[in-house]
C-alpha positions in Angstrom: 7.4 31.4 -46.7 4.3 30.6 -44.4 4.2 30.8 -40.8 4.1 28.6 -38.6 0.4 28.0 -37.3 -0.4 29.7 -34.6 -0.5 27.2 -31.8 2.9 26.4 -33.2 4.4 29.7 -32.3 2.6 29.9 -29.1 4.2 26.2 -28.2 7.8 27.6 -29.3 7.4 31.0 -26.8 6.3 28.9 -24.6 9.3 26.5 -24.5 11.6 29.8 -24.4 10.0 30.7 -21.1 10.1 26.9 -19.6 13.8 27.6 -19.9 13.7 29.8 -16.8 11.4 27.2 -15.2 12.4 25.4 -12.1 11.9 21.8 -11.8 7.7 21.8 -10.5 7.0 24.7 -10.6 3.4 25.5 -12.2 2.5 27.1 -15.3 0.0 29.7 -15.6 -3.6 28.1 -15.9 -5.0 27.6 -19.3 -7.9 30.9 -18.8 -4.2 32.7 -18.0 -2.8 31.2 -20.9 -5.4 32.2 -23.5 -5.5 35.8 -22.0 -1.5 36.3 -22.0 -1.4 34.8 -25.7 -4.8 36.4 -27.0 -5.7 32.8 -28.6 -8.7 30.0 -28.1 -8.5 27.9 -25.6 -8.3 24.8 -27.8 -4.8 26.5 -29.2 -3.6 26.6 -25.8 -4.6 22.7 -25.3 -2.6 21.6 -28.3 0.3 23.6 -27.4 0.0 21.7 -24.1 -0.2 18.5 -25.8 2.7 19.3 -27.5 4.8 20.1 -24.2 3.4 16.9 -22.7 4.9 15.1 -25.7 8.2 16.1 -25.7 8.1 15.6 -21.6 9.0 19.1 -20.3 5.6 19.6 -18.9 3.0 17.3 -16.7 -0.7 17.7 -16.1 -2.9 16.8 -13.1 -6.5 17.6 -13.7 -7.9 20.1 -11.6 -4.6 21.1 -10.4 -2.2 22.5 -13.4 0.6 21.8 -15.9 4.0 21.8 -13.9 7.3 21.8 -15.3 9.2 18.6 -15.8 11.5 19.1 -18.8 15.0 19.6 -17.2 14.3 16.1 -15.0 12.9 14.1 -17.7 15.4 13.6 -20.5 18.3 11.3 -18.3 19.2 8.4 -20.1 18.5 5.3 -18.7 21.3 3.0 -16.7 19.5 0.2 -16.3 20.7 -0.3 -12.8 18.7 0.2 -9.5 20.0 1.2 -6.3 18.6 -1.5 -3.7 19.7 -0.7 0.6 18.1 -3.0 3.1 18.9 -3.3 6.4 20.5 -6.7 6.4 21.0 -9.0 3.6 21.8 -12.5 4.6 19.7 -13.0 7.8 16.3 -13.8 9.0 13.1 -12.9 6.0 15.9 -10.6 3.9 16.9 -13.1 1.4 13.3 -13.7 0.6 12.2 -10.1 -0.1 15.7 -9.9 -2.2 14.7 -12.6 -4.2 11.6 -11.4 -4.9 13.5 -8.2 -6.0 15.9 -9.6 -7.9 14.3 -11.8 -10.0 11.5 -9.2 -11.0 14.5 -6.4 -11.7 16.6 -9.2 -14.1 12.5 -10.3 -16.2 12.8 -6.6 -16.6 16.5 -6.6 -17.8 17.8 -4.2 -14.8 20.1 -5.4 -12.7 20.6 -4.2 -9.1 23.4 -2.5 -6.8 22.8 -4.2 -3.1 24.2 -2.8 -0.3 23.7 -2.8 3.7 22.9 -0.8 6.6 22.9 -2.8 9.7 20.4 -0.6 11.1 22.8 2.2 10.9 22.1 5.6 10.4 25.5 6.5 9.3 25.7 4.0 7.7 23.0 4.7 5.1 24.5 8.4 4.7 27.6 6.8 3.5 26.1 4.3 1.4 23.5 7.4 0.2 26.5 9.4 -0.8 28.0 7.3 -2.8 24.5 6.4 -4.5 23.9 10.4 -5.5 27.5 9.7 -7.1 26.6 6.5 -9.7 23.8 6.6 -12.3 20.5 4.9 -11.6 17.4 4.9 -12.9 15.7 4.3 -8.9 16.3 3.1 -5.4 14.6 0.4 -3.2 15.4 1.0 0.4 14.5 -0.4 3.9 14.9 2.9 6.0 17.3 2.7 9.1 15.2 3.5 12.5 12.0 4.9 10.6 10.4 5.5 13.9 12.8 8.1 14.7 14.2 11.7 12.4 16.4 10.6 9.7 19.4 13.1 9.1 19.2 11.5 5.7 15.8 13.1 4.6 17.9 15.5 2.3 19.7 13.1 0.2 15.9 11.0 -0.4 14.2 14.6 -1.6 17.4 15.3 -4.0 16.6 11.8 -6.3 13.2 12.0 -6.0 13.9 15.8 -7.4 16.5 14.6 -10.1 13.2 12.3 -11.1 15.0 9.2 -9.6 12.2 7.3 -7.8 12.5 5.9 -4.3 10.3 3.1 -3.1 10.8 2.3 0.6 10.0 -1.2 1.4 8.9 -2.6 5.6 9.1 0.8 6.7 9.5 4.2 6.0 10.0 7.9 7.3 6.5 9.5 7.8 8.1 13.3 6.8 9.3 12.2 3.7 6.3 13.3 1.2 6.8 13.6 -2.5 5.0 12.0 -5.4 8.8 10.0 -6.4 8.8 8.3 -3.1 6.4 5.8 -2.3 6.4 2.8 0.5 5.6 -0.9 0.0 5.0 -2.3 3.8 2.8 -4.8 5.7 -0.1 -3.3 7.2 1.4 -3.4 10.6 -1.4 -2.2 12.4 -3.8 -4.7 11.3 -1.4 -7.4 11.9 -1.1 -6.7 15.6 -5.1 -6.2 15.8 -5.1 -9.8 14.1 -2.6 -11.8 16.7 -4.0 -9.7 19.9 -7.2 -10.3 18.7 -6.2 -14.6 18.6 -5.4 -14.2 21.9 -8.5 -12.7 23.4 -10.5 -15.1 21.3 -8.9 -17.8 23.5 -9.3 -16.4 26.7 -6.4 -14.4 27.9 -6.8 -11.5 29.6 -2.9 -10.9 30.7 -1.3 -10.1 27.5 2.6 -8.7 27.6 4.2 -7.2 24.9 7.6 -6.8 23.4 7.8 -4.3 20.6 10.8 -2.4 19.1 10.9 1.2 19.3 12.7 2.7 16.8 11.3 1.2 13.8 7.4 2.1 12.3 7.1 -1.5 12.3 7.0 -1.8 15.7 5.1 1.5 17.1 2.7 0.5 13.8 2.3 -3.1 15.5 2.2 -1.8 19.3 -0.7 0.6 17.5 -3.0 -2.6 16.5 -2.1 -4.4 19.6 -3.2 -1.7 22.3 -6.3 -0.6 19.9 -7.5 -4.5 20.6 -6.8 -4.2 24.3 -9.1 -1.2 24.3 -11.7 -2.8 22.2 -11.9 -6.1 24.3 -12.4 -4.5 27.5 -8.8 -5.8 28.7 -6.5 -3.8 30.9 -3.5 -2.4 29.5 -0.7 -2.7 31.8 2.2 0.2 30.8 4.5 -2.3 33.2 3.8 -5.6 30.2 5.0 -3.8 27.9 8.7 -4.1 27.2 10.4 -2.1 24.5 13.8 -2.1 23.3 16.0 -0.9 20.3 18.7 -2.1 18.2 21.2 -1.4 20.4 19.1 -2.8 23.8 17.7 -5.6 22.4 20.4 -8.0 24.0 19.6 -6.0 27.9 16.0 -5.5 27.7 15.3 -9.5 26.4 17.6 -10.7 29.3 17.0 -13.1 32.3 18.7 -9.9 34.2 16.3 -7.9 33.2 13.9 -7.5 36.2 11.1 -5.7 34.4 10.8 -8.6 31.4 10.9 -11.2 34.4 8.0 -9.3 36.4 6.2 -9.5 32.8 6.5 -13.3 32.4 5.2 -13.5 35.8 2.2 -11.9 35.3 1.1 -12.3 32.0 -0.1 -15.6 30.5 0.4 -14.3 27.0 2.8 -12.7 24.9 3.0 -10.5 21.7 6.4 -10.1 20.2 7.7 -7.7 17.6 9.0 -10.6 15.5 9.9 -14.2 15.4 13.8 -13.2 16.3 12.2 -11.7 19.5 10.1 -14.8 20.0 13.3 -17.2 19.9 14.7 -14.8 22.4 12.4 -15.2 24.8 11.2 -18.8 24.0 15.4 -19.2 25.7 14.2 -17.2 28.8 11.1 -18.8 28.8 12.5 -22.5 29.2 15.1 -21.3 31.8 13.0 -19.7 34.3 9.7 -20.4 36.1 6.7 -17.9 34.5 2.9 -18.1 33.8 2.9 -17.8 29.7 0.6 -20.1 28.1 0.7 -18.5 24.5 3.8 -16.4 22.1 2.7 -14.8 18.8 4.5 -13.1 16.9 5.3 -12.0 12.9 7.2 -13.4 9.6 6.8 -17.0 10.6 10.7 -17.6 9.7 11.9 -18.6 12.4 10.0 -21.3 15.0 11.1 -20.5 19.0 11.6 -23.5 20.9 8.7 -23.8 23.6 8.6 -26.0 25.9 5.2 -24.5 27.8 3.8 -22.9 25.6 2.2 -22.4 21.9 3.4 -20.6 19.0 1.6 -18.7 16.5 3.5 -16.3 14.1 1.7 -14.4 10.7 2.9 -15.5 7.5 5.3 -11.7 6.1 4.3 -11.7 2.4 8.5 -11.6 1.8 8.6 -12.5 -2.1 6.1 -10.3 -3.1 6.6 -7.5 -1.3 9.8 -7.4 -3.1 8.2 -7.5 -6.3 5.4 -5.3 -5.5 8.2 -3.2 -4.9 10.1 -3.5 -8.0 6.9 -3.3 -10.0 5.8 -0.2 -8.6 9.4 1.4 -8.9 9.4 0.2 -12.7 6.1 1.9 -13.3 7.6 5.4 -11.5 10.8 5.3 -13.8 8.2 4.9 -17.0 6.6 8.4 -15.8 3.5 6.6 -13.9 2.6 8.3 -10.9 2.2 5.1 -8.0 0.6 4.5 -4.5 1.6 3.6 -1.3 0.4 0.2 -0.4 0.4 -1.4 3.1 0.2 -5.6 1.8 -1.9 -8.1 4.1 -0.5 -10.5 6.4 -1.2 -13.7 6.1 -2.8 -16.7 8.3 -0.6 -19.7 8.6 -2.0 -23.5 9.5 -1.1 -23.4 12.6 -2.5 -21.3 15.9 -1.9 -20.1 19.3 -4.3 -20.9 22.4 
């Protein structure tokens, strides 16, 4: 009976040894290869090839072959895990749409669940995620800005080859090649409505930012870098920051810091339209010197009675589908980007 060729056999010793492989971890290079088998090159690069094909190995030039097999074989569920922070309020039913429909043209359907800007919450809903089958998760990360105890359960699904595509914001220590982020570019938005303002002469401009979400230390970023640029003073006491838990003391008529602010700015930045409707109620009740409010999403339209409104237009659908897209692409063995999405410039403007 004939042997088998001889890149054949090489392929078949090597699959014996991939058995002892742990998920990633490298192969020898294709010079050690051809040494350790005493065979051409081009033998070793069809054995490759024939790893690559069956899916236990993948290639990135100029860095290696790494082992894959033992992650790449899961059959598929057709369900994707999707957490957001909130479902029913504010932009969220907008990016879920977006979601949603793109997930059901692809025949997937989704399993939505909620945070509310809880960190234990997310374990919990994490836990019982790393117990169902899906093929990937979408998730809006609970407090990005701060350490997520979390981190562990994120690392094990993108190691079990179950993508993860965080969408507004996302935890900066979280780095592997299954989790990605879909988000506004944050910093350029507050560059864009602090740079509005300047154009139109203010030269007092407050701020109220959130603190422990990226979004807002992100937008903060954009808004001080403009400051700096336009030769305007940056005033540590205009600034007003709160979390989710302060937000209702810090945007307060009691508060004596945000009522010093009023009083001495003639502008002011705010996190997000939901902050602007806050304040546009302090604004109308008590005597101040703000001219101008901008803000981001353009959802929701404050009430001002002395002043004007701008607010950038959150790309809300299609970052949802972006989203989707990408995670789609992940689950089909692509390897995908990080993209930050522009904001966009509504009709209307502040002066």
């Amino acid at each position: 009976m004939a042997r088998n060729p001889k890149y054949m056999q090489v392929a078949n010793d090597l699959k014996e040894k991939l058995a002892g492989y742990s998920y990633e971890q490298k192969l020898p290079t294709e010079a050690e290869l051809v040494q350790m088998y005493d065979v051409s090159r081009q033998t070793i690069r069809v054995c490759l090839d024939i790893l690559r094909e069956e899916n236990l190995i993948r290639s990135i030039q100029g860095s290696g072959s790494y082992y894959i097999g033992s992650h790449s074989r899961r059959d598929r569920t057709m369900r994707i895990g999707v957490i957001t922070t909130y479902i029913s309020d504010y932009i969220f039913p907008s990016i879920l749409r977006g979601i949603e429909e793109t997930l059901t043209s692809n025949s997937y359907s989704l399993m939505l669940n909620a945070t509310n800007n809880s960190v234990s919450t997310e374990s919990q809903i994490l836990r019982a995620l790393n117990e169902s089958a899906i093929d990937g998760l979408i998730v809006e990360g609970t407090k990005t800005a701060l350490p997520n105890p979390n981190s562990s359960f994120y690392h094990r699904l993108a190691e079990m080859n179950i993508p993860v595509v965080f969408i507004n914001g996302y935890y900066s220590n979280l780095r592997h090649e299954n989790i990605i982020h879909v988000v506004t570019d944050d910093h350029r938005g507050g560059c864009i409505v602090t740079e509005r303002l300047a154009d139109n002469g203010h030269r007092s401009i407050g701020s109220m930012f959130k603190s422990d979400d990226i979004q807002g230390i992100n937008r903060y970023s954009g808004y001080i870098d403009t400051l700096a640029r336009r030769d305007i003073a940056i005033n540590d006491s205009n600034v007003m920051w709160f979390t989710t838990e302060s937000r209702e003391t810090i945007i307060s008529a009691s508060n004596p810091g945000l009522i010093k602010m009023i009083n001495s700015c003639s502008a002011v930045v705010c996190y997000n339209d939901e902050t602007a409707v806050r304040l546009a109620g302090i604004l109308n009740s008590v005597p101040n010197t703000v001219k101008s409010v901008v803000s981001f999403d353009n959802c929701l339209r404050p009430d001002l009675r002395g002043a004007d409104f701008f607010s950038l237009d959150h790309p809300k659908g299609d970052l949802g589908s972006t989203a989707v897209r990408k995670l789609l692409s992940m689950i089909n063995g692509n390897k995908e980007l990080s993209v930050a999405l522009d904001w966009r410039i509504s009709g209307s403007s502040a002066r």
